[in-house]
N, CA, C, O and CB atoms as a CASP TS submission, in Angstrom:
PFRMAT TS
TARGET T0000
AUTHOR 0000-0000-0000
METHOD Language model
MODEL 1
PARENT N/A
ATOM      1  N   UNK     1      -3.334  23.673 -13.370  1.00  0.00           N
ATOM      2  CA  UNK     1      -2.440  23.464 -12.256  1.00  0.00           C
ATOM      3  C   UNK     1      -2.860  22.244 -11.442  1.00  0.00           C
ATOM      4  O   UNK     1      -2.029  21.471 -10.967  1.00  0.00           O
ATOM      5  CB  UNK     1      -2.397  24.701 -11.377  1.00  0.00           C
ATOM      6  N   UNK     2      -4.169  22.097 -11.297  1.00  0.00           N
ATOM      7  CA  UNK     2      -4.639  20.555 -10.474  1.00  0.00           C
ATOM      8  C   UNK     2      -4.598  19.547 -10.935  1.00  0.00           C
ATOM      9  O   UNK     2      -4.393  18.481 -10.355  1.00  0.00           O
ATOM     10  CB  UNK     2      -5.826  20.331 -10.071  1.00  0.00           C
ATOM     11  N   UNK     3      -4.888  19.825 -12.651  1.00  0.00           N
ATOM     12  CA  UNK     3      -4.622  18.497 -13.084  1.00  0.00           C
ATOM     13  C   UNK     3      -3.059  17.997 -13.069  1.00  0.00           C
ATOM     14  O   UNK     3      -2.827  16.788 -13.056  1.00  0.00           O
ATOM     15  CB  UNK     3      -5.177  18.410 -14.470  1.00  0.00           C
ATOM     16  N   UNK     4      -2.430  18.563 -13.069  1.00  0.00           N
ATOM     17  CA  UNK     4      -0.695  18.662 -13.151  1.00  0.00           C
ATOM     18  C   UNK     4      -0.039  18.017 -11.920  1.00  0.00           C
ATOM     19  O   UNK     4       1.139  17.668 -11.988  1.00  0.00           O
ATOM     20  CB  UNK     4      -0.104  20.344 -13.173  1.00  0.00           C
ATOM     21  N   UNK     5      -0.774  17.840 -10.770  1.00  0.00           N
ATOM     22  CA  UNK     5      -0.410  17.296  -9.727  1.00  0.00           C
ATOM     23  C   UNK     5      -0.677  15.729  -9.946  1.00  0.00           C
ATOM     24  O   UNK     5       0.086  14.995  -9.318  1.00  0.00           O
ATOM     25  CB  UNK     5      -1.082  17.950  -8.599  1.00  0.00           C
ATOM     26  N   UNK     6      -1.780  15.028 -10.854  1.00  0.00           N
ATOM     27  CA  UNK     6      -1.801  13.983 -10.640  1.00  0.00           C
ATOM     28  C   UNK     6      -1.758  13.036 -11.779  1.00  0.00           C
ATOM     29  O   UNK     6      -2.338  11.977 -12.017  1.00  0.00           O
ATOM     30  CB  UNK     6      -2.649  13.910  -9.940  1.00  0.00           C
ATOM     31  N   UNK     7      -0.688  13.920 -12.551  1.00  0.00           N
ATOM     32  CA  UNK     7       0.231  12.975 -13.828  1.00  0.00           C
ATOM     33  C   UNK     7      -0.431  13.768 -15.026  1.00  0.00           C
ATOM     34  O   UNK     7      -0.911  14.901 -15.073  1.00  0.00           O
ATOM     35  CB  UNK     7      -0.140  10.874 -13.966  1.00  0.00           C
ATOM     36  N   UNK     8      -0.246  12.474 -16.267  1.00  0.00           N
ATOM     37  CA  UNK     8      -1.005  13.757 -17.425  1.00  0.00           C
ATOM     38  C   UNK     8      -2.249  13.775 -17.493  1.00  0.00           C
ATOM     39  O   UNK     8      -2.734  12.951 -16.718  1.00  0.00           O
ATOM     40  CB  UNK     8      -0.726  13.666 -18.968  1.00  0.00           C
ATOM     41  N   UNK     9      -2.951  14.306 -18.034  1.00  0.00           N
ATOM     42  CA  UNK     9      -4.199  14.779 -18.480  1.00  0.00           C
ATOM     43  C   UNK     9      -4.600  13.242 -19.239  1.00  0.00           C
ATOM     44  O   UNK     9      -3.728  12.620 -19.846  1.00  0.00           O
ATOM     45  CB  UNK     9      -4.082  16.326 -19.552  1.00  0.00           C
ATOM     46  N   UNK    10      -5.883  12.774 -19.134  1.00  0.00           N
ATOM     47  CA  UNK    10      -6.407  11.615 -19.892  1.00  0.00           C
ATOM     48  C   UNK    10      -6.724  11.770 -21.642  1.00  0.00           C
ATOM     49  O   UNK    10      -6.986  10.772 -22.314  1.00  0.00           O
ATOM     50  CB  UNK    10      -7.784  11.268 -19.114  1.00  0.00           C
ATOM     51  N   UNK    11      -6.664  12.988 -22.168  1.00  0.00           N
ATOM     52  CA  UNK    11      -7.102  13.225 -23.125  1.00  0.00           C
ATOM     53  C   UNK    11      -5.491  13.234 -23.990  1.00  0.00           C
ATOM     54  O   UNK    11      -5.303  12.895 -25.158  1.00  0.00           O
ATOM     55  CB  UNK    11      -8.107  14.475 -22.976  1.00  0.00           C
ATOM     56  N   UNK    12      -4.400  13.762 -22.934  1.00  0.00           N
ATOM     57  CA  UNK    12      -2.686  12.931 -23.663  1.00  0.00           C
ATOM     58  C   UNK    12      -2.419  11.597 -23.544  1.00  0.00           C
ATOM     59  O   UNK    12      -1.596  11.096 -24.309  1.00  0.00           O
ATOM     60  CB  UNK    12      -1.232  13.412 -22.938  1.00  0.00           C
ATOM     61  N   UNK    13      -2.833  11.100 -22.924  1.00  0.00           N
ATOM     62  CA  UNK    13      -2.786   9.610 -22.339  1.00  0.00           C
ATOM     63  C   UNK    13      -3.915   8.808 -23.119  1.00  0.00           C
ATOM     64  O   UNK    13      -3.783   7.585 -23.155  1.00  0.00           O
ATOM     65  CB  UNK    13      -3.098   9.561 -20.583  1.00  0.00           C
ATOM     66  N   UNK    14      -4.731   9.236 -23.584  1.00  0.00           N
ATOM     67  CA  UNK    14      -5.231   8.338 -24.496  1.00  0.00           C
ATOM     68  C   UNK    14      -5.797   8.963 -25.978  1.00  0.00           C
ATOM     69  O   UNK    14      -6.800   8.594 -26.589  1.00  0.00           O
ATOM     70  CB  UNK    14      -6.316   7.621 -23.734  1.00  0.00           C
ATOM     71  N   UNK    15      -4.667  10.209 -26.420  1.00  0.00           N
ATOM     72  CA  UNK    15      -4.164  10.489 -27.542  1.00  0.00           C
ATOM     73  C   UNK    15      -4.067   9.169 -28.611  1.00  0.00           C
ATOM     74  O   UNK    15      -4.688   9.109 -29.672  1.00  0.00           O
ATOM     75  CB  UNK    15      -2.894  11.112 -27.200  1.00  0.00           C
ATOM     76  N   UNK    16      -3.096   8.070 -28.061  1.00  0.00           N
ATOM     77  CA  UNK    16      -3.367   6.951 -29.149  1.00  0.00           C
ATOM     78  C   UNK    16      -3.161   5.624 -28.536  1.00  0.00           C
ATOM     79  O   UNK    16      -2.636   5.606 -27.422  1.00  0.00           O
ATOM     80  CB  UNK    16      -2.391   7.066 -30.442  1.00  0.00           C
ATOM     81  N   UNK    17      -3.407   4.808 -28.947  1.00  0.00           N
ATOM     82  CA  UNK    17      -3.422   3.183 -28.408  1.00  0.00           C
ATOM     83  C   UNK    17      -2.158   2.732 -27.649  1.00  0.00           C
ATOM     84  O   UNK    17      -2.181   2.018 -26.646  1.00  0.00           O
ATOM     85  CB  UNK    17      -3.537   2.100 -29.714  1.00  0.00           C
ATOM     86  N   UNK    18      -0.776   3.353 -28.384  1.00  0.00           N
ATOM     87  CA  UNK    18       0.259   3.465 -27.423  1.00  0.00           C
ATOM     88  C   UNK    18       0.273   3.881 -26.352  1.00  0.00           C
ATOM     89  O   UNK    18       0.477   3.184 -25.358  1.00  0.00           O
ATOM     90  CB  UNK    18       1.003   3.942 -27.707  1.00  0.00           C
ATOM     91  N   UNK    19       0.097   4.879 -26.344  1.00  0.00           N
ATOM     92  CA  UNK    19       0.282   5.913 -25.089  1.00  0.00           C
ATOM     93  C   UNK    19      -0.293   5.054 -24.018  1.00  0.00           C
ATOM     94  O   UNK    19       0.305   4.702 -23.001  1.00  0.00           O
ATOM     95  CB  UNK    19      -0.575   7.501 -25.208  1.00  0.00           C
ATOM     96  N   UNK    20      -1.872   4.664 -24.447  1.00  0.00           N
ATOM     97  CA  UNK    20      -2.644   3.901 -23.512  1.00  0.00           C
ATOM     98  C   UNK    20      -2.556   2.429 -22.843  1.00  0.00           C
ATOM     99  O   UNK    20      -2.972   1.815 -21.860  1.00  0.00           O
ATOM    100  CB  UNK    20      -3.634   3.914 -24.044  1.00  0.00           C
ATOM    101  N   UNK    21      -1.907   2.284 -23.771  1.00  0.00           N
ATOM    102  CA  UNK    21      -1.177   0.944 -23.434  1.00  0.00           C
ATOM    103  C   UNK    21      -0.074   0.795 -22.142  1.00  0.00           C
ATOM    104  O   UNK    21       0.011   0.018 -21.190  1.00  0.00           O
ATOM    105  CB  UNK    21      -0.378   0.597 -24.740  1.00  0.00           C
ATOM    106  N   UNK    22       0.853   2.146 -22.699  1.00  0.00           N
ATOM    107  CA  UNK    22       1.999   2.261 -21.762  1.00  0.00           C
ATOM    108  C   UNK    22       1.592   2.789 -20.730  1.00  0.00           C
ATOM    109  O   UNK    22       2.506   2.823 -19.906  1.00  0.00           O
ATOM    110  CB  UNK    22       3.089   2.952 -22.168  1.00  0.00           C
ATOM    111  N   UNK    23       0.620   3.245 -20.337  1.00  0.00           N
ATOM    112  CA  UNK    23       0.076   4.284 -19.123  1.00  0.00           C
ATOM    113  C   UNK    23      -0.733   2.404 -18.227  1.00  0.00           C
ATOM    114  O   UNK    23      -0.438   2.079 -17.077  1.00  0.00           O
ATOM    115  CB  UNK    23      -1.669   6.179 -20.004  1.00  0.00           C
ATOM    116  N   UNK    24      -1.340   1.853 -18.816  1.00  0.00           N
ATOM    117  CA  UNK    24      -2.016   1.298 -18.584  1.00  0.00           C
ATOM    118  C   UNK    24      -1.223   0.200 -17.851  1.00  0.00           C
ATOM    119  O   UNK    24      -1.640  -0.258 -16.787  1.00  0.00           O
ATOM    120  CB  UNK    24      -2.739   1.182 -19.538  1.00  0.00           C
ATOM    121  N   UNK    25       0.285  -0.357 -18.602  1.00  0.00           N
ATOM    122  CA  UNK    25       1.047  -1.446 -18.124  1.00  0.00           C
ATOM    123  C   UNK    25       2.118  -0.360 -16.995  1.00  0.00           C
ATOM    124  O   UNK    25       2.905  -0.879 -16.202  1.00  0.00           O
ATOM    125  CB  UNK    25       1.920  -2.449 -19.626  1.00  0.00           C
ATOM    126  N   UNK    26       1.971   1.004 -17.109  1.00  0.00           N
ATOM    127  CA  UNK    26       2.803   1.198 -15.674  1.00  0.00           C
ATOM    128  C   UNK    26       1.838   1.142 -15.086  1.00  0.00           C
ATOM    129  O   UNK    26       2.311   0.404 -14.222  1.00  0.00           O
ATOM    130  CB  UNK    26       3.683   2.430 -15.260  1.00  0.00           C
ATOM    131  N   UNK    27       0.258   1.359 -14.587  1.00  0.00           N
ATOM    132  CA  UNK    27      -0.326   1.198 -13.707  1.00  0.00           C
ATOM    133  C   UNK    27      -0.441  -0.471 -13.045  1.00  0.00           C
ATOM    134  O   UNK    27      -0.505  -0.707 -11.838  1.00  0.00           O
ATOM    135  CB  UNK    27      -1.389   1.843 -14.123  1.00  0.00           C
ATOM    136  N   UNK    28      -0.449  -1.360 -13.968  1.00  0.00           N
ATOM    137  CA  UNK    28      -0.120  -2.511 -13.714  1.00  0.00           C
ATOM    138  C   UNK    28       1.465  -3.140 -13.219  1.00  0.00           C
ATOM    139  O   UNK    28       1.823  -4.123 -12.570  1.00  0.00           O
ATOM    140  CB  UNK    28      -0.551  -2.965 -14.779  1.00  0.00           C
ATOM    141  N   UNK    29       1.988  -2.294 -13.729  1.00  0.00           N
ATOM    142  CA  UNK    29       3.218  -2.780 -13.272  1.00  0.00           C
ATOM    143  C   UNK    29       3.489  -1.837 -11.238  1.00  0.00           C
ATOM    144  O   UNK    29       3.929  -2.308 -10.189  1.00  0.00           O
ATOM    145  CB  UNK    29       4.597  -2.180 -14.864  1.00  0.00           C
ATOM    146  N   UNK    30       3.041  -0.679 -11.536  1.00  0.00           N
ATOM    147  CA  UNK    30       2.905  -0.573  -9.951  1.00  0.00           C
ATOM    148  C   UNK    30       1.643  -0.976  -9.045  1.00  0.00           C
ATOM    149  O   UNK    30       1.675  -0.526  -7.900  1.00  0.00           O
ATOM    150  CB  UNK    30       3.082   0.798  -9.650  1.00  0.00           C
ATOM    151  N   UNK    31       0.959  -1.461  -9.264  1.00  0.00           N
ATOM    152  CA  UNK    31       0.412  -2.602  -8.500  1.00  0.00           C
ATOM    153  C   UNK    31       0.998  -3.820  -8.057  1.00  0.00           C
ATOM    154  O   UNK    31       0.847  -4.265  -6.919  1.00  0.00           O
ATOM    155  CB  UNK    31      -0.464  -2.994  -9.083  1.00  0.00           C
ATOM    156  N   UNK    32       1.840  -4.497  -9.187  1.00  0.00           N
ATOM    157  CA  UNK    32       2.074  -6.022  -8.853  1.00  0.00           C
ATOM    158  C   UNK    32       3.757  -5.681  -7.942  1.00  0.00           C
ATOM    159  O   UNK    32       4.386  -6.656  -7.531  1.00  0.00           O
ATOM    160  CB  UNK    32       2.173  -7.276 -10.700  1.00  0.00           C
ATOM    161  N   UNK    33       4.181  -4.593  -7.776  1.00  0.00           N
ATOM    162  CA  UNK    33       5.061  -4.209  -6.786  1.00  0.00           C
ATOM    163  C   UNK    33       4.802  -3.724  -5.668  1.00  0.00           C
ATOM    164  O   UNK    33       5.589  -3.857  -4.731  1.00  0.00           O
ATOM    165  CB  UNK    33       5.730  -3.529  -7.135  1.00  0.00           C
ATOM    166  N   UNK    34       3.241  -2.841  -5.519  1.00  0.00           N
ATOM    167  CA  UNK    34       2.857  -2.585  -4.627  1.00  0.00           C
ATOM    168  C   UNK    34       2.490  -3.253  -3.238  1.00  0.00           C
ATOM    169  O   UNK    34       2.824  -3.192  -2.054  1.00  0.00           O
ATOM    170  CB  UNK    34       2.283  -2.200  -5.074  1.00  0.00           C
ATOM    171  N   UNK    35       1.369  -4.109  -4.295  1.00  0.00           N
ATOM    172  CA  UNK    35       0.672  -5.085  -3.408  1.00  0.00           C
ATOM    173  C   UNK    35       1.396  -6.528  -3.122  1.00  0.00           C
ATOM    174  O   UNK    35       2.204  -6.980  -3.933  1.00  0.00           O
ATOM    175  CB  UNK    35      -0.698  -5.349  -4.056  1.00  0.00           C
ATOM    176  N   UNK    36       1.072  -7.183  -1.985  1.00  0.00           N
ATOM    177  CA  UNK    36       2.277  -8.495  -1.281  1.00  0.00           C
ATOM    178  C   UNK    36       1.291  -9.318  -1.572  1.00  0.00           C
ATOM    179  O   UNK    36       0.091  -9.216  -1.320  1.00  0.00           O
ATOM    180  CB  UNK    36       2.934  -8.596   0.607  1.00  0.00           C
ATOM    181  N   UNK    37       2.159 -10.528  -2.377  1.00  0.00           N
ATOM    182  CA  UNK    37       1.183 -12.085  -3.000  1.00  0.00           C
ATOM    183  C   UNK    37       1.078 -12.655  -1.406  1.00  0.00           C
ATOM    184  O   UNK    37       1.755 -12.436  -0.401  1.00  0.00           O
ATOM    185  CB  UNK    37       2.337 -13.606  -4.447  1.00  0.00           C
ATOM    186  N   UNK    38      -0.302 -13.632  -1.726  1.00  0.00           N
ATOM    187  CA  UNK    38      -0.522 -13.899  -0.857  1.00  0.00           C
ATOM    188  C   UNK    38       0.326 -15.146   0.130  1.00  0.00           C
ATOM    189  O   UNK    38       0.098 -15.610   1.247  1.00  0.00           O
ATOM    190  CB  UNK    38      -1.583 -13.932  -1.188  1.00  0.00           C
ATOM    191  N   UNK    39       1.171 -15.348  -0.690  1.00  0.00           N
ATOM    192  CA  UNK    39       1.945 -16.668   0.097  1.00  0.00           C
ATOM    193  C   UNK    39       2.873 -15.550   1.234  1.00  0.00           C
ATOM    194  O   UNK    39       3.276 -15.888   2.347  1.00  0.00           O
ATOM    195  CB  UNK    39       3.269 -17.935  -1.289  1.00  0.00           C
ATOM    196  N   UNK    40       3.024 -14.432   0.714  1.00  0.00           N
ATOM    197  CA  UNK    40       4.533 -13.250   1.346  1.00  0.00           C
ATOM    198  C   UNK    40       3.436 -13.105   2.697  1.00  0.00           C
ATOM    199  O   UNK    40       3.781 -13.300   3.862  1.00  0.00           O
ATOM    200  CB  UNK    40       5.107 -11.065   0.092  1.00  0.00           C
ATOM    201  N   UNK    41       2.637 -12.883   2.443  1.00  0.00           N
ATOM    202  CA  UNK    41       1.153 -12.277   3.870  1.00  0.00           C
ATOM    203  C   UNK    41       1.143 -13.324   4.602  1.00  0.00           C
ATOM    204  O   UNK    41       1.522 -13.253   5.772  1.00  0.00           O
ATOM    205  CB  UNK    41      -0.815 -11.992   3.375  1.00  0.00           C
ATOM    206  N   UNK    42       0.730 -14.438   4.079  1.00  0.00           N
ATOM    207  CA  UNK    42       0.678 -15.711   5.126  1.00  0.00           C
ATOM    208  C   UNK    42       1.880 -15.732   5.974  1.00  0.00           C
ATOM    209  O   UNK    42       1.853 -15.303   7.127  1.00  0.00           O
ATOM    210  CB  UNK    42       0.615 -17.182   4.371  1.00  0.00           C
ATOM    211  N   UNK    43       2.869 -16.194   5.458  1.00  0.00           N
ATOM    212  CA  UNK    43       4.520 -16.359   5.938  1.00  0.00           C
ATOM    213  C   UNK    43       4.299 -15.364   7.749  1.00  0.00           C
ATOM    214  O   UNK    43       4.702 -15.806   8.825  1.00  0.00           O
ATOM    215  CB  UNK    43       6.030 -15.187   4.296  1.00  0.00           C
ATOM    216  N   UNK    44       3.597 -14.067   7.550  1.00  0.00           N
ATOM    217  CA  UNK    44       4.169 -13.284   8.807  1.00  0.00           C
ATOM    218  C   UNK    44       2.942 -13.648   9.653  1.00  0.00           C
ATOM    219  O   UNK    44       1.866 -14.083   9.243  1.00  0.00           O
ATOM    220  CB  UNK    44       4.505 -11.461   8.625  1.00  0.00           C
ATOM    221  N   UNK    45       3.327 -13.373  10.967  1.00  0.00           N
ATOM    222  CA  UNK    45       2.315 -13.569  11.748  1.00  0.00           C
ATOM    223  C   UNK    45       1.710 -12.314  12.068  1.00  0.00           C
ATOM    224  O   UNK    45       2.593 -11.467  12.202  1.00  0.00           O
ATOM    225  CB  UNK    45       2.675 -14.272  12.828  1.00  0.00           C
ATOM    226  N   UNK    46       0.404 -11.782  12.270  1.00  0.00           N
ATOM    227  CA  UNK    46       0.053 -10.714  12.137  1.00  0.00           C
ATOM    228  C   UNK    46       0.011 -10.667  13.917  1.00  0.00           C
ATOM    229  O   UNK    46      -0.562 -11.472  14.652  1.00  0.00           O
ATOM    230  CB  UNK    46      -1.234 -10.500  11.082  1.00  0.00           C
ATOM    231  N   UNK    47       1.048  -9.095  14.430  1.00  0.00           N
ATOM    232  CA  UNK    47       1.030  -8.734  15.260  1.00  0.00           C
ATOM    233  C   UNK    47       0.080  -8.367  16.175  1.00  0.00           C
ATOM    234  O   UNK    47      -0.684  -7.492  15.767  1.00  0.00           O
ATOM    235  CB  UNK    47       1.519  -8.278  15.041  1.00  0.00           C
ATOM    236  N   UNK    48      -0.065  -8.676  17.037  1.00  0.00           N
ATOM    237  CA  UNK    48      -1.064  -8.126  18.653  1.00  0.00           C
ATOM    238  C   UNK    48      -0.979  -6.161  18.053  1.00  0.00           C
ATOM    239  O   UNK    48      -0.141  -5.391  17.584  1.00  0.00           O
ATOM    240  CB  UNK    48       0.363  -8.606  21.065  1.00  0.00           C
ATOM    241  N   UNK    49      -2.401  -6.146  18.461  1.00  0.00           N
ATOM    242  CA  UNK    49      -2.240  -4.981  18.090  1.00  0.00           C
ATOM    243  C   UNK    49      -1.800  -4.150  19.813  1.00  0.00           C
ATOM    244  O   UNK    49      -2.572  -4.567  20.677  1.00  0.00           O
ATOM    245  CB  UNK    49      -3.736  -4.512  17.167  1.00  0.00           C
ATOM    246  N   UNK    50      -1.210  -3.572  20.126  1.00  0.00           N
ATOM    247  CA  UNK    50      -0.104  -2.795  21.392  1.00  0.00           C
ATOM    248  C   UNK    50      -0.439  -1.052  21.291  1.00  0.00           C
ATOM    249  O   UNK    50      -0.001  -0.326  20.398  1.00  0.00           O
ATOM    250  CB  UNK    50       2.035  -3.114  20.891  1.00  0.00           C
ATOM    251  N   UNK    51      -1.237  -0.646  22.329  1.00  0.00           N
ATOM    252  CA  UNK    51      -1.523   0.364  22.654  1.00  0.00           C
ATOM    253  C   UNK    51      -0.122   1.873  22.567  1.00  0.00           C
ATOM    254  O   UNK    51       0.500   1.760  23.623  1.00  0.00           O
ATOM    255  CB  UNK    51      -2.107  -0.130  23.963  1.00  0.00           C
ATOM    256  N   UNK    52       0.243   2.604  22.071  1.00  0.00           N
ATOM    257  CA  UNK    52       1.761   2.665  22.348  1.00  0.00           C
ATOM    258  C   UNK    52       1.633   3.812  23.718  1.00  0.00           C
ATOM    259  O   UNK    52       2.577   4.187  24.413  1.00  0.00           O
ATOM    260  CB  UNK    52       2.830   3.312  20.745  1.00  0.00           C
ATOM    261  N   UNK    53      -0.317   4.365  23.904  1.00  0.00           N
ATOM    262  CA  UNK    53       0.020   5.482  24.634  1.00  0.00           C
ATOM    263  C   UNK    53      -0.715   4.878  26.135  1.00  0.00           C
ATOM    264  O   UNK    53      -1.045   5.646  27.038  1.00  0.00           O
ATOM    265  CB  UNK    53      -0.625   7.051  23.878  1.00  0.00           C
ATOM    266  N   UNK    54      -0.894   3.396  26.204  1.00  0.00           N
ATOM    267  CA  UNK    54      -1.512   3.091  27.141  1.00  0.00           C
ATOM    268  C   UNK    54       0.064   2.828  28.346  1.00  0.00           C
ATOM    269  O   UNK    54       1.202   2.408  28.140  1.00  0.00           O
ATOM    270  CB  UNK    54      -2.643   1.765  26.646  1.00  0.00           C
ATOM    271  N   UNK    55      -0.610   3.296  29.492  1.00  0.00           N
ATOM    272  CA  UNK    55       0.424   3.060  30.423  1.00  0.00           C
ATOM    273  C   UNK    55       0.815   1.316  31.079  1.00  0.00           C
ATOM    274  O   UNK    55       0.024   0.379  31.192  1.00  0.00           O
ATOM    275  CB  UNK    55      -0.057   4.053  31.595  1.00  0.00           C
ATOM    276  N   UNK    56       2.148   1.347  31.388  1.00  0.00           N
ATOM    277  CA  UNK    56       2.261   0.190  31.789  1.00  0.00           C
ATOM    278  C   UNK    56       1.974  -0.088  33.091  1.00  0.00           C
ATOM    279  O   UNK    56       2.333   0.628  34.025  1.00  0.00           O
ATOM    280  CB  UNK    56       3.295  -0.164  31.525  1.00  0.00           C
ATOM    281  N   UNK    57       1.175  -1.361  33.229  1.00  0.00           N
ATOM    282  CA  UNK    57       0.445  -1.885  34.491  1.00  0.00           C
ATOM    283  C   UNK    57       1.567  -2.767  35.166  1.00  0.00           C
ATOM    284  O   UNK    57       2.328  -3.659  34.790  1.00  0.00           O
ATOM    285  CB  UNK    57      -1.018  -2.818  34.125  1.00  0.00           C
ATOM    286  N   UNK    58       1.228  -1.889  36.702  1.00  0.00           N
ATOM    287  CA  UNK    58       2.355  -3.043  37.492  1.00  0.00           C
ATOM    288  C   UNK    58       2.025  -3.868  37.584  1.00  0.00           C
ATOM    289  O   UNK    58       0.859  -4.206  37.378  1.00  0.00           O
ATOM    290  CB  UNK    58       2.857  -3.040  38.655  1.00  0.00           C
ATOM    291  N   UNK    59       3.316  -4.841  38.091  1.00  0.00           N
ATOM    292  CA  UNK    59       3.310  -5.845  38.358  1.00  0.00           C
ATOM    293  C   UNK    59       2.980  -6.588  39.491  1.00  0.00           C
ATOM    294  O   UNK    59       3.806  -6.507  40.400  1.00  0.00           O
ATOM    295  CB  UNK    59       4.031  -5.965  38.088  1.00  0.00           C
ATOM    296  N   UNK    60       1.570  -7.602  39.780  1.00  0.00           N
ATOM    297  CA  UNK    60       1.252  -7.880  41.256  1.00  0.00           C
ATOM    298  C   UNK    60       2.090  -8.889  41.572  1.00  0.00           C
ATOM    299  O   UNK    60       2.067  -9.966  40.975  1.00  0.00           O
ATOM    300  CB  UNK    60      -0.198  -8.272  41.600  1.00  0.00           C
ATOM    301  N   UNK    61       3.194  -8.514  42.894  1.00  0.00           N
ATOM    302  CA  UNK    61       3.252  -9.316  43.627  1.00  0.00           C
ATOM    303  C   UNK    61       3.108 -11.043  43.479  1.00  0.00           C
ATOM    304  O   UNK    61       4.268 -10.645  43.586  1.00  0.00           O
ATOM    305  CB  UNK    61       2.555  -8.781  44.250  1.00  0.00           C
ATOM    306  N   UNK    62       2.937 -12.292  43.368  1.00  0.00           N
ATOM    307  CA  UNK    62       2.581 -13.667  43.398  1.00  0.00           C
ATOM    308  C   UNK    62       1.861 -13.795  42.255  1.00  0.00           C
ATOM    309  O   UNK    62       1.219 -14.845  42.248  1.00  0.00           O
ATOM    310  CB  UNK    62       1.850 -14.129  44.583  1.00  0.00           C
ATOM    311  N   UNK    63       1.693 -12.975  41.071  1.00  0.00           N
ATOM    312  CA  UNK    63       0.568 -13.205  40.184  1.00  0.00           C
ATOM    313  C   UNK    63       1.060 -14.191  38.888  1.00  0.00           C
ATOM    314  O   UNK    63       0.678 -13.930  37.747  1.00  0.00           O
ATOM    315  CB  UNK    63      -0.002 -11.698  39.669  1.00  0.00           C
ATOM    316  N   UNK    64       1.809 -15.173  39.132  1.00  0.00           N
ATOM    317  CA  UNK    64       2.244 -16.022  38.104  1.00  0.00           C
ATOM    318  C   UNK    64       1.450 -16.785  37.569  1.00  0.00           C
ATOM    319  O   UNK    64       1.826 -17.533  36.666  1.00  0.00           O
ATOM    320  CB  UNK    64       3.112 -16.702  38.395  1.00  0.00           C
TER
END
């Protein structure tokens, strides 16, 4: 039952050179969808990191 949660068993999966192959190029193939090339990462600017539970501080008076 535990092993069943996290796909097949390694001993069906590398039953024969096929199998292993194809197990091997979907693991590769969900990586190179997973993970963002590095030109896509650069492009954004990485956000201020923003407290969401910190309260907002008034505003003083002349403080420009």
């Amino acid at each position: 039952m535990f092993t069943q949660m996290f796909g097949p068993r390694l001993t069906t999966v590398f039953a024969s050179r096929w199998r292993a192959l194809w197990w091997a190029g979907s693991i590769l193939l969900l990586t190179w969808s997973v993970v963002p090339s590095p030109d896509e990462a650069a492009d954004k600017p990485t956000p201020a990191h923003v407290d969401p539970w910190a309260k907002d501080t008034p505003e003083q008076p002349g403080a420009d």
